[in-house]
Biopython code that builds the backbone (N, CA, C, O; Angstrom):
import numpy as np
from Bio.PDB.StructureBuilder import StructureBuilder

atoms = [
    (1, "UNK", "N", (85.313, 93.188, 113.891)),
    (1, "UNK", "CA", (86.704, 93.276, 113.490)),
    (1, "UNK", "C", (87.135, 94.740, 113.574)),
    (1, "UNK", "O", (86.437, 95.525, 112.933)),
    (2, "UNK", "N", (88.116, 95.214, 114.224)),
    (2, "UNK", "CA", (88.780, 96.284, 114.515)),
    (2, "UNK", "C", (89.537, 96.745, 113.313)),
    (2, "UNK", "O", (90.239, 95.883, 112.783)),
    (3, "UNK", "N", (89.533, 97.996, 112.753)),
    (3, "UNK", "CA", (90.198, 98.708, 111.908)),
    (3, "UNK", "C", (91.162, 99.622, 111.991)),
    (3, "UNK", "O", (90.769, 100.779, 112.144)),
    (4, "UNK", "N", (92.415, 99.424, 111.928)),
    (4, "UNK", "CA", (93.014, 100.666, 112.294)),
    (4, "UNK", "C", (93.829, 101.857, 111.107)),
    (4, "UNK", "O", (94.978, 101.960, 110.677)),
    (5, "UNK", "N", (93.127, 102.277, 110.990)),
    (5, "UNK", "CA", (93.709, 103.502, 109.943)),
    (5, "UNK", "C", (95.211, 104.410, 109.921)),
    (5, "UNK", "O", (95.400, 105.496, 109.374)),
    (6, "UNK", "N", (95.905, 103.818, 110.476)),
    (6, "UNK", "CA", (97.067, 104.526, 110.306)),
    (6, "UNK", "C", (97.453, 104.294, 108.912)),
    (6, "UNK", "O", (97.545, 103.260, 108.251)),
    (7, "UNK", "N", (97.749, 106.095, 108.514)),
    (7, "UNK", "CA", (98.431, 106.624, 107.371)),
    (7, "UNK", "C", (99.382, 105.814, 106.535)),
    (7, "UNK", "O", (99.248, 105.470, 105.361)),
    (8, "UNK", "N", (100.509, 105.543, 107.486)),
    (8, "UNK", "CA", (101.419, 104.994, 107.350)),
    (8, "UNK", "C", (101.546, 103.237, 105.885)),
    (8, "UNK", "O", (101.900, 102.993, 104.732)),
    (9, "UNK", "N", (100.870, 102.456, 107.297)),
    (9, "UNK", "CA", (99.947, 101.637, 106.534)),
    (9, "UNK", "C", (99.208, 101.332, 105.317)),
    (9, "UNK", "O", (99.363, 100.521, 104.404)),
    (10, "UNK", "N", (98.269, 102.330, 105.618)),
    (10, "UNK", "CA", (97.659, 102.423, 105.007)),
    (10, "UNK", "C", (97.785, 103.439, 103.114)),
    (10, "UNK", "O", (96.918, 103.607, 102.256)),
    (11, "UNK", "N", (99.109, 103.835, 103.161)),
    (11, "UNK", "CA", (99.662, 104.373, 102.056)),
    (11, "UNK", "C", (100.334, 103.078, 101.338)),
    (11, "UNK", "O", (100.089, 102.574, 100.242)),
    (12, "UNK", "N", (101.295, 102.710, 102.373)),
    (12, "UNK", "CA", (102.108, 101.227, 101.637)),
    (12, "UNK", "C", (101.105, 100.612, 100.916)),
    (12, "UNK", "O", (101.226, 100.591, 99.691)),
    (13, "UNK", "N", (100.127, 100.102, 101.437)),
    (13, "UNK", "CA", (99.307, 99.625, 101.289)),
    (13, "UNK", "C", (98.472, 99.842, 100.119)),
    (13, "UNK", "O", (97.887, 98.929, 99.536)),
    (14, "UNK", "N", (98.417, 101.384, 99.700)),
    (14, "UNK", "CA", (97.996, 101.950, 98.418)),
    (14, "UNK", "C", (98.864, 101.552, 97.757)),
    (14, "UNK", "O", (98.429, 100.653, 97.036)),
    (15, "UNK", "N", (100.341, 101.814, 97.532)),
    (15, "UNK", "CA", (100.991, 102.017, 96.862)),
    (15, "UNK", "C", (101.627, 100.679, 96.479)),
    (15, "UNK", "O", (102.189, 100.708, 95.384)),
    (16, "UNK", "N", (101.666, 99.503, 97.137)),
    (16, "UNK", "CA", (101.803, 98.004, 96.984)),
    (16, "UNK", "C", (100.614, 97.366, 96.071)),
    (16, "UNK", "O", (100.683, 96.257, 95.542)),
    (17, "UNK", "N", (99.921, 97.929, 96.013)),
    (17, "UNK", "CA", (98.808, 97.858, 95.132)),
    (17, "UNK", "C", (99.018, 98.042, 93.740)),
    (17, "UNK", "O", (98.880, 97.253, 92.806)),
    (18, "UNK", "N", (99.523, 99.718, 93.790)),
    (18, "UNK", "CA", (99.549, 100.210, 92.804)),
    (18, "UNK", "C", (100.794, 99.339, 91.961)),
    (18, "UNK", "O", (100.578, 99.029, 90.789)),
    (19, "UNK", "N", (102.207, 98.933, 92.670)),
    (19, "UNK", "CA", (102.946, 98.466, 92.123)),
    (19, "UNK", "C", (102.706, 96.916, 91.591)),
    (19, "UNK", "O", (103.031, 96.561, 90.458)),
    (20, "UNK", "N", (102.035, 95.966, 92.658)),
    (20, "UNK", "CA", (101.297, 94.842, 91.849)),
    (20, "UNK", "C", (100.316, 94.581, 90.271)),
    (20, "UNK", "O", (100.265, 93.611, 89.515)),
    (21, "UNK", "N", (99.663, 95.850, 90.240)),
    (21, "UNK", "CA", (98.809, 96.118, 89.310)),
    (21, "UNK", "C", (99.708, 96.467, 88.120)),
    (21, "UNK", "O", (99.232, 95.934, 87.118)),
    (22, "UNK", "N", (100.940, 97.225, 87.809)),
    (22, "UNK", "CA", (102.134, 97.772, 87.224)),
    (22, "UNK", "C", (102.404, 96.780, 86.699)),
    (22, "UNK", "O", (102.285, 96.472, 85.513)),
    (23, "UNK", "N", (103.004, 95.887, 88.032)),
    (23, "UNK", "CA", (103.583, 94.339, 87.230)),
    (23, "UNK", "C", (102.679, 93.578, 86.799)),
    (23, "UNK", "O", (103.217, 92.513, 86.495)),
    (24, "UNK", "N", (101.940, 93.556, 86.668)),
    (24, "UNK", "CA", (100.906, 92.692, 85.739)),
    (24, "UNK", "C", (100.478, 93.271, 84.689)),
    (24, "UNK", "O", (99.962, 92.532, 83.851)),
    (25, "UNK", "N", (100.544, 94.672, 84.407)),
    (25, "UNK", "CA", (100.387, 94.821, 82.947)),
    (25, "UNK", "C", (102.066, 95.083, 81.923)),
    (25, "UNK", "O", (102.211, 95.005, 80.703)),
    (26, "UNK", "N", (103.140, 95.409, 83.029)),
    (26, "UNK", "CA", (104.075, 95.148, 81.976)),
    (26, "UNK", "C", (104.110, 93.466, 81.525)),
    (26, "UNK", "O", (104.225, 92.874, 80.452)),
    (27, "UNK", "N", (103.976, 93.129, 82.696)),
    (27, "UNK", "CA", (104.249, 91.659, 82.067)),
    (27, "UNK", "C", (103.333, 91.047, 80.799)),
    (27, "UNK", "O", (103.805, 90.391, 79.871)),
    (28, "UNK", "N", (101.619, 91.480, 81.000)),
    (28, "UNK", "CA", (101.421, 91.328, 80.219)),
    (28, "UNK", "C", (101.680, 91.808, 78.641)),
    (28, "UNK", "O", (101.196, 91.187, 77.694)),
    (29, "UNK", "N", (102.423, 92.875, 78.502)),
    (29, "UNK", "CA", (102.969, 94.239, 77.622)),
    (29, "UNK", "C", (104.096, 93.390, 76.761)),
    (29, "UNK", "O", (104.081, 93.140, 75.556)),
    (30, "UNK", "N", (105.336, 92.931, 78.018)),
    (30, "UNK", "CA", (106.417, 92.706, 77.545)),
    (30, "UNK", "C", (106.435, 90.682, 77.469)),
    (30, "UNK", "O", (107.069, 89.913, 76.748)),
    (31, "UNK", "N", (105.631, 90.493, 78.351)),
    (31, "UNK", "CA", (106.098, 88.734, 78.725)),
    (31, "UNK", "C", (107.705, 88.621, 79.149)),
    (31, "UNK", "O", (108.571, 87.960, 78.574)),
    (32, "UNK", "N", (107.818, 89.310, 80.111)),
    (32, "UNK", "CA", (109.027, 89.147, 80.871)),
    (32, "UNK", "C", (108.181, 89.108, 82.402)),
    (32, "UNK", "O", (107.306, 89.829, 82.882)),
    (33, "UNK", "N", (108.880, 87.941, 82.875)),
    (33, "UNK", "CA", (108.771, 87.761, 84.699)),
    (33, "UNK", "C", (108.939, 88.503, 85.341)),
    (33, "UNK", "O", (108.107, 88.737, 86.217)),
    (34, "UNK", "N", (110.573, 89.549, 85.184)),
    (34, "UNK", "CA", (110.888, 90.089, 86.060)),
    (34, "UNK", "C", (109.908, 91.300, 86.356)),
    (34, "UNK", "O", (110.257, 91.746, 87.449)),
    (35, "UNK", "N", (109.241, 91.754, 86.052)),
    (35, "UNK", "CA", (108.221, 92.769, 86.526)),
    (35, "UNK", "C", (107.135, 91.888, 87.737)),
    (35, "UNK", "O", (106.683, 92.127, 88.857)),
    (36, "UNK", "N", (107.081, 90.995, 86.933)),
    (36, "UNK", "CA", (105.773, 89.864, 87.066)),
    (36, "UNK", "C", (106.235, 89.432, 88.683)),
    (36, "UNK", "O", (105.406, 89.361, 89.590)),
    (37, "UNK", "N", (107.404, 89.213, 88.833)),
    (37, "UNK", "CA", (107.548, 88.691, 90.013)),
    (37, "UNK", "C", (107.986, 89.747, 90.984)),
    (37, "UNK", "O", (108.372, 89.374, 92.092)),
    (38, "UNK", "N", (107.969, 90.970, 90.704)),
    (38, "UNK", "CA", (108.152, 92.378, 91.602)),
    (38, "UNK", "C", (106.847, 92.847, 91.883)),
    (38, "UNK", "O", (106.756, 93.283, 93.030)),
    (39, "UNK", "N", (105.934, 92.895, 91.298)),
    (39, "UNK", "CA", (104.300, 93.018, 91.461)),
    (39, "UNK", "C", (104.095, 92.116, 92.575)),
    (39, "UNK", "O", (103.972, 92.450, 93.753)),
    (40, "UNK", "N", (104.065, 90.671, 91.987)),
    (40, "UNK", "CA", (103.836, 89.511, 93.244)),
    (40, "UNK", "C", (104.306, 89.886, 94.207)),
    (40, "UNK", "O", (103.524, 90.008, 95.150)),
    (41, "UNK", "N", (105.659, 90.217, 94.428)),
    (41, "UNK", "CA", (106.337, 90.847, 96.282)),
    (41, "UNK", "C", (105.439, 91.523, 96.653)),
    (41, "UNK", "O", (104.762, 91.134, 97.604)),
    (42, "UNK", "N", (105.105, 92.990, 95.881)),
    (42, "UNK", "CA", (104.663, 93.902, 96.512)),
    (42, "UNK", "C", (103.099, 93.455, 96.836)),
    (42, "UNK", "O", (102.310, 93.853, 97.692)),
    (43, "UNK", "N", (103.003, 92.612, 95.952)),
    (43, "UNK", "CA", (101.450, 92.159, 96.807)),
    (43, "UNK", "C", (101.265, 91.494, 97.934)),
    (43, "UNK", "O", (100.254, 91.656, 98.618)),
    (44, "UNK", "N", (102.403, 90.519, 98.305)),
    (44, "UNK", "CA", (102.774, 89.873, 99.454)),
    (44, "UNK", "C", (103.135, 90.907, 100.552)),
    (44, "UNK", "O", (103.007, 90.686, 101.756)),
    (45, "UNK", "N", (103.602, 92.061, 100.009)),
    (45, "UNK", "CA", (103.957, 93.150, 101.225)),
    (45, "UNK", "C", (102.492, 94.161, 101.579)),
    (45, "UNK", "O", (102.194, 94.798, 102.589)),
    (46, "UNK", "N", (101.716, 93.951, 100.150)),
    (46, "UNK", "CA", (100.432, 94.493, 100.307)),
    (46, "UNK", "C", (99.730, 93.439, 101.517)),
    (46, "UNK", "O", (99.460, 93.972, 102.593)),
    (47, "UNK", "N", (99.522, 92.390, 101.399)),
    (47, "UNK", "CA", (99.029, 91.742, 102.459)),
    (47, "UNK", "C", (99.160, 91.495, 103.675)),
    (47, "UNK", "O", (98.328, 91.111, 104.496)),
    (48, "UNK", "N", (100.761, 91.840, 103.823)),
    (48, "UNK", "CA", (100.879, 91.992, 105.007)),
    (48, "UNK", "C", (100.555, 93.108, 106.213)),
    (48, "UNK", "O", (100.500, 93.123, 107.443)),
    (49, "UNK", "N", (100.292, 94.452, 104.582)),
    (49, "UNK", "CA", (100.380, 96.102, 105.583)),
    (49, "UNK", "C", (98.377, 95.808, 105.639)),
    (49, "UNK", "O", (97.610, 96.310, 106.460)),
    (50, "UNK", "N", (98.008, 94.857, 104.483)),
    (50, "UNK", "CA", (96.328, 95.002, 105.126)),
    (50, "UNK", "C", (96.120, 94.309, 106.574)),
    (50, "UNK", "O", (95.359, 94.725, 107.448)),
    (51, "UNK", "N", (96.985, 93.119, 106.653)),
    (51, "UNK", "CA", (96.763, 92.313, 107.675)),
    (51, "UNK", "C", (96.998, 93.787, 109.259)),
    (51, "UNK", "O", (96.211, 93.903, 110.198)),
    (52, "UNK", "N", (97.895, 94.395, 109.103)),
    (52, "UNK", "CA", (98.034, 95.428, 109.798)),
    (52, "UNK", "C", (96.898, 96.249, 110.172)),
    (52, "UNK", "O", (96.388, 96.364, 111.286)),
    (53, "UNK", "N", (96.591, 96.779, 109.127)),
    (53, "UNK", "CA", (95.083, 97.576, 109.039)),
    (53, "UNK", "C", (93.962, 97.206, 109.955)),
    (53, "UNK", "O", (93.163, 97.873, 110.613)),
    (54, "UNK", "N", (94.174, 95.854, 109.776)),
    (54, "UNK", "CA", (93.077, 94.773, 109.809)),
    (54, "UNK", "C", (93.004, 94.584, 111.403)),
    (54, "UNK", "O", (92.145, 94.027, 112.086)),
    (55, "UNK", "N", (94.072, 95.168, 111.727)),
    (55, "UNK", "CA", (94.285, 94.605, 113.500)),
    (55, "UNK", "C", (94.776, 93.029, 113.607)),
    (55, "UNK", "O", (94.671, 92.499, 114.713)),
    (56, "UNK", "N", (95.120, 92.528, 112.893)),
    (56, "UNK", "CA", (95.576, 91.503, 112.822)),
    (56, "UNK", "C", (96.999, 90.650, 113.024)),
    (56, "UNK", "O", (97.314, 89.460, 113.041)),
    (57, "UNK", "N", (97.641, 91.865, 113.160)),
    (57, "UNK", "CA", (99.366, 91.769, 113.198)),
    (57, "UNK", "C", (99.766, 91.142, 114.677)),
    (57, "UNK", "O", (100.989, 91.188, 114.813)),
    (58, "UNK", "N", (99.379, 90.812, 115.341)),
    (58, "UNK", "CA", (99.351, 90.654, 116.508)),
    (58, "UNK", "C", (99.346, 89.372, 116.591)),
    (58, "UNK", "O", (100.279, 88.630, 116.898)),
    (59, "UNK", "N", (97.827, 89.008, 116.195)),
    (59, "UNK", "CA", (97.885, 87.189, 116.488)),
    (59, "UNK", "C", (98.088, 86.519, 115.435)),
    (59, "UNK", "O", (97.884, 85.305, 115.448)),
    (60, "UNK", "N", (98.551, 87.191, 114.254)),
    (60, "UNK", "CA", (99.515, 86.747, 113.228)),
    (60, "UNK", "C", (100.169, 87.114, 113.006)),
    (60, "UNK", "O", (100.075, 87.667, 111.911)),
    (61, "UNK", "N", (101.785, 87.264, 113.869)),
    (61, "UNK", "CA", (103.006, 87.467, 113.939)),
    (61, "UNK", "C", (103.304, 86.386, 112.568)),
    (61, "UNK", "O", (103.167, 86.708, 111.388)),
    (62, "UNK", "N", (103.719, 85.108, 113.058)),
    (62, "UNK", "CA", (104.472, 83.891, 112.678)),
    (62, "UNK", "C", (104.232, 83.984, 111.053)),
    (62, "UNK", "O", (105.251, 83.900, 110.367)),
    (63, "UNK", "N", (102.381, 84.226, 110.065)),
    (63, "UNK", "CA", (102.400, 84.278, 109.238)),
    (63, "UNK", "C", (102.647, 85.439, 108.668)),
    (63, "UNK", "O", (102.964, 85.424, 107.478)),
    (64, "UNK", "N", (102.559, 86.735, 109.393)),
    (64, "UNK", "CA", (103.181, 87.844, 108.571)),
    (64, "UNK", "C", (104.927, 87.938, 108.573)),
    (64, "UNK", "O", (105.521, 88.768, 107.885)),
    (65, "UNK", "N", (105.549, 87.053, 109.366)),
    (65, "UNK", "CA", (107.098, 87.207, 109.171)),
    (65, "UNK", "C", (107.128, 85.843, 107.757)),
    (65, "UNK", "O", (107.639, 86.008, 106.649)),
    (66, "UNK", "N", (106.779, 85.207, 108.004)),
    (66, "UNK", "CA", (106.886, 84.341, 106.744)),
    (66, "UNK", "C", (106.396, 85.129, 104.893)),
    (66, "UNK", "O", (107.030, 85.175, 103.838)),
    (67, "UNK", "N", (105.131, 85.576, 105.254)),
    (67, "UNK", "CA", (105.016, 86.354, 104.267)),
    (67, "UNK", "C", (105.785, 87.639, 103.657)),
    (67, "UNK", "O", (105.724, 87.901, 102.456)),
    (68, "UNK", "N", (106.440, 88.340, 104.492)),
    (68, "UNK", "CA", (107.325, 89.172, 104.258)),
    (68, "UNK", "C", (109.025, 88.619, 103.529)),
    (68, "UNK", "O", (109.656, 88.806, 102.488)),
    (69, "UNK", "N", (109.184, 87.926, 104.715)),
    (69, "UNK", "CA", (110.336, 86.803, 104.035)),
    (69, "UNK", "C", (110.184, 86.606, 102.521)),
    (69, "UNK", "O", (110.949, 87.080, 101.682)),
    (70, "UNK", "N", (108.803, 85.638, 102.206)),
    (70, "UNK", "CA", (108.448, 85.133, 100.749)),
    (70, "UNK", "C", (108.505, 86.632, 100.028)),
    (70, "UNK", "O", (108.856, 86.607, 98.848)),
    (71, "UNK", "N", (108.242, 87.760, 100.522)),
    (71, "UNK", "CA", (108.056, 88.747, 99.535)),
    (71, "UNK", "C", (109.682, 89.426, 99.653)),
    (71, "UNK", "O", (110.228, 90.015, 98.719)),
    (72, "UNK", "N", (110.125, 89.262, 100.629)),
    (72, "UNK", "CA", (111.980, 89.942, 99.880)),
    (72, "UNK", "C", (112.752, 88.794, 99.111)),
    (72, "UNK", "O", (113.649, 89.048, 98.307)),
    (73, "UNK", "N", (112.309, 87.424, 99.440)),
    (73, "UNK", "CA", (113.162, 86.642, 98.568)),
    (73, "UNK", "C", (112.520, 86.682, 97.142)),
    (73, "UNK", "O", (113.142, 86.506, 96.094)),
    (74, "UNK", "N", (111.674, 86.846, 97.217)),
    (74, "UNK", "CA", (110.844, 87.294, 95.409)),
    (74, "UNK", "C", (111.618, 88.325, 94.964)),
    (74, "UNK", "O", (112.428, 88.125, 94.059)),
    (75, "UNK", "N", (111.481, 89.484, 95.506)),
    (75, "UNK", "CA", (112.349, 90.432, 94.807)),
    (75, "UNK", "C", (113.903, 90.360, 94.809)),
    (75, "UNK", "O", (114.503, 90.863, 93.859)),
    (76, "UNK", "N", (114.882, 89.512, 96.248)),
    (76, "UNK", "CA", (115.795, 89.220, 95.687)),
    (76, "UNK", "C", (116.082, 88.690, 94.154)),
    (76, "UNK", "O", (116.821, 89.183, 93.301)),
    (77, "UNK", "N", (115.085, 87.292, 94.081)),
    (77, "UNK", "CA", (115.263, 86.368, 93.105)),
    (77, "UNK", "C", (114.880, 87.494, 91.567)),
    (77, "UNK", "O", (115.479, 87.827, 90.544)),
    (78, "UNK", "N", (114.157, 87.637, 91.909)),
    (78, "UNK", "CA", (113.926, 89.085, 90.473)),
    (78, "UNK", "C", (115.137, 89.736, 89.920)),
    (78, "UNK", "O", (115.405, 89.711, 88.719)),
    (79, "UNK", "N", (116.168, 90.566, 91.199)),
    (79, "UNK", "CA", (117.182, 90.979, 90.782)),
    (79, "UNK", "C", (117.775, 89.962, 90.330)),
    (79, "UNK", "O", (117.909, 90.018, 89.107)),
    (80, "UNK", "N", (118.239, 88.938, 90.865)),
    (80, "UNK", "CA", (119.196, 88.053, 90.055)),
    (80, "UNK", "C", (119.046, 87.669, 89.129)),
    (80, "UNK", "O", (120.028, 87.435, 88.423)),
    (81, "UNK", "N", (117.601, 87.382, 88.617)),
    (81, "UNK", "CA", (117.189, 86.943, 87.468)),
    (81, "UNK", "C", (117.000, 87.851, 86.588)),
    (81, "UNK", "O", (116.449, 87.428, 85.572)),
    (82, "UNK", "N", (117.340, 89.335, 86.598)),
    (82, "UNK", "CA", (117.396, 90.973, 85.914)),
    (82, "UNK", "C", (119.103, 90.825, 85.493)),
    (82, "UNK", "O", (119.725, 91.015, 84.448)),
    (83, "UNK", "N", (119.442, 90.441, 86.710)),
    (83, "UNK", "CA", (121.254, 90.609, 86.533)),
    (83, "UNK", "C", (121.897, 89.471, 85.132)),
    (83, "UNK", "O", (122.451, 89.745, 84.068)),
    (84, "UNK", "N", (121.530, 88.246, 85.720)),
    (84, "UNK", "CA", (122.019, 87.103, 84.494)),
    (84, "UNK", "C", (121.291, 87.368, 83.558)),
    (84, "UNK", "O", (121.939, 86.789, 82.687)),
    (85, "UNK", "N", (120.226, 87.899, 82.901)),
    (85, "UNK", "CA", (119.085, 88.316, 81.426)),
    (85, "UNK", "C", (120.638, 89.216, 81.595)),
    (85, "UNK", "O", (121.666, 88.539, 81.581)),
    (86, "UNK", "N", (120.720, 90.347, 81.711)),
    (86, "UNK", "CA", (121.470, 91.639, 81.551)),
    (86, "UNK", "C", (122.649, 90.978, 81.123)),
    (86, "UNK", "O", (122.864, 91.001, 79.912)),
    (87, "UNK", "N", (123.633, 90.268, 82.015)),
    (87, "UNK", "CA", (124.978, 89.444, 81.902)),
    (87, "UNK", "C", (124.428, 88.941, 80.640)),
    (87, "UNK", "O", (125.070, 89.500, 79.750)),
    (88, "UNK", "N", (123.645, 88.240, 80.183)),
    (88, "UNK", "CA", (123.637, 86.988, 79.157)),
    (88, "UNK", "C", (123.606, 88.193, 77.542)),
    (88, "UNK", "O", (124.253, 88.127, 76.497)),
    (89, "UNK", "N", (122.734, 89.013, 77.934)),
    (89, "UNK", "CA", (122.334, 90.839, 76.647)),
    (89, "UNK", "C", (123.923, 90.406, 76.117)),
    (89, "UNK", "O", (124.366, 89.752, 75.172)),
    (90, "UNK", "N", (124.672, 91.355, 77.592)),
    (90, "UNK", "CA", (125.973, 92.066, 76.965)),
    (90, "UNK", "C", (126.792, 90.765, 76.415)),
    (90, "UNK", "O", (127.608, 90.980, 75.519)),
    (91, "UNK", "N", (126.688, 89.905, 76.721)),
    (91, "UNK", "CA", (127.501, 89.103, 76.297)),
    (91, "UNK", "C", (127.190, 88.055, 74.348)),
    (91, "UNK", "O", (127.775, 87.356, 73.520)),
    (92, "UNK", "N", (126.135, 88.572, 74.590)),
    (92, "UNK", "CA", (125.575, 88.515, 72.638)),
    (92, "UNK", "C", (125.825, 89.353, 71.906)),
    (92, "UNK", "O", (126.155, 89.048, 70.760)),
    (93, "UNK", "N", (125.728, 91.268, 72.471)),
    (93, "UNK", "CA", (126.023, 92.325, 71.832)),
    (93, "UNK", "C", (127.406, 92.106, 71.900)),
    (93, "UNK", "O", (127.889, 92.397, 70.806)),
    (94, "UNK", "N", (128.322, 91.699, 72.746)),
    (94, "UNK", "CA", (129.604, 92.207, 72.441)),
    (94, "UNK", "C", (130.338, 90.868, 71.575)),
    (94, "UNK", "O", (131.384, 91.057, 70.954)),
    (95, "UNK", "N", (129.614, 89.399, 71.615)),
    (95, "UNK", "CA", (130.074, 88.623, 70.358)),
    (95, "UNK", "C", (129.702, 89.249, 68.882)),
    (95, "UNK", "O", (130.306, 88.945, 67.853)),
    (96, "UNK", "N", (128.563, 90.210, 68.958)),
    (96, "UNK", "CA", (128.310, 90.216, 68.053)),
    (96, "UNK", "C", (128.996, 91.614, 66.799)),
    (96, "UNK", "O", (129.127, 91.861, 65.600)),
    (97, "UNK", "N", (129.241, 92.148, 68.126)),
    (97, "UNK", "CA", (130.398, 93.477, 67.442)),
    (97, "UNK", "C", (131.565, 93.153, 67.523)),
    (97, "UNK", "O", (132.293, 94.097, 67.216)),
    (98, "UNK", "N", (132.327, 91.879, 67.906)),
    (98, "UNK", "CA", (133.682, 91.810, 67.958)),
    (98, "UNK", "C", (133.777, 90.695, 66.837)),
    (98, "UNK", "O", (134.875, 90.258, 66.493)),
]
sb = StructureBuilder()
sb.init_structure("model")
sb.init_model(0)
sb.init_chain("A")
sb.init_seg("    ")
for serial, (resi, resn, name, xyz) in enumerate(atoms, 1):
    if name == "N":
        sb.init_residue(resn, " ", resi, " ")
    sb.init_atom(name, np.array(xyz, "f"), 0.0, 1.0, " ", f" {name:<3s}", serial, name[0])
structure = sb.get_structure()
């Protein structure tokens, strides 16, 4: 199996790590998803920059565009689900001061 070390890669790749590992201990910290499911992306984006590494990007086009996909609609769905928690906050604080 062929290895290819580009930097590039191979940093995301650190650093998709590092952010998966993040979201799994806030979540465990706070018990809120939305971290929980921003970790998960970046691990899905972690897998895709190893599959890279790996020399693999090539004859798995089809599953690394799918996996990437699954990992921006995760973090879409995160924001939205950050936005309505946030919408739903202000809308208790401000029944509750008016």
């Amino acid at each position: 199996m062929a290895f290819n070390l580009d930097p590039v890669y191979s940093l995301n790749f650190a650093l998709c790590i590092v952010i998966l590992t993040l979201g799994a201990y806030a979540y465990r910290r706070k018990k809120s998803f939305i971290p929980l499911l921003i970790g998960v992306a970046f691990g899905l984006f972690a897998i895709s920059h190893l599959m890279t590494l790996l020399d693999m990007a090539k004859t798995l086009e089809t599953p690394l565009i799918v996996i990437r996909a699954l990992a921006y609609l995760t973090v879409i769905f995160a924001l939205y689900k950050y936005s309505v928690q946030t919408q739903t906050n202000s809308a208790h604080a401000c029944s509750e001061n008016g």
